[in-house]
C-alpha positions, 0 to 999 in steps of 0.5 A: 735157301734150305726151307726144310726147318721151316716146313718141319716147324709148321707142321710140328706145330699143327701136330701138336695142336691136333693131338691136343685137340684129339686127347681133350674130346678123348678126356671129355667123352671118357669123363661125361658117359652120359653125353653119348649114351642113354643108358643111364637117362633109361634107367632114371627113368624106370627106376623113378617109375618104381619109387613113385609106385613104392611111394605111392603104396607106403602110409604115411607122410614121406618126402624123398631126394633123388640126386640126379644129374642136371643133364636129365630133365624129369616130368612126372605126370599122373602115369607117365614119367619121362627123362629128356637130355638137355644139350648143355656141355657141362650138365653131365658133370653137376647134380641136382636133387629132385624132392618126391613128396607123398602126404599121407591119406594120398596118392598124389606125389609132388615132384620139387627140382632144388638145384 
């Protein structure tokens, strides 16, 4: 009884399934950045900080759409702004649009999530 075959087979197999595995979180975290890094989520945050300030300072009625992705969740409050991440698996890869209004005679800016 030569059992070598079946053995090979076995662990073929099980090597197969294991570097699948290996090349799809591969894939994912190479397509999906922002799933380990808060650099982006960081820079979301300061670069809203200077557009309510630049909103802020210009006359007149303006409305604004800032694409961001649905990973980030904004808050904007009366001299803070803050970016959390969500943990949804596929957040990174869609896009929502976040409306600043400013109407003028106003220093007030209306913050609207359309998704």
């Amino acid at each position: 009884m030569n059992k070598k075959g079946q053995e090979h087979q076995f662990f073929f197999t099980f090597e197969a399934i294991l570097g699948i595995l290996v090349a799809g979180i591969l894939i994912s975290v190479s397509a999906n950045f922002d799933s380990l890094s808060n650099v982006n989520k960081i820079y979301a945050q300061e670069d809203l900080k200077v557009l309510v300030e630049t909103l802020q300072a210009a006359p007149g009625n303006i409305q604004y759409d800032y694409a961001l992705k649905t990973l980030y969740e904004v808050n904007v409050e009366e001299e803070k702004i803050t970016a959390t991440k969500t943990d949804g698996l596929l957040d990174g890869y869609t896009y929502y649009n976040l409306t600043l209004t400013k109407e003028q005679d106003s220093q007030q800016i209306k913050v609207e999530k359309h998704v």
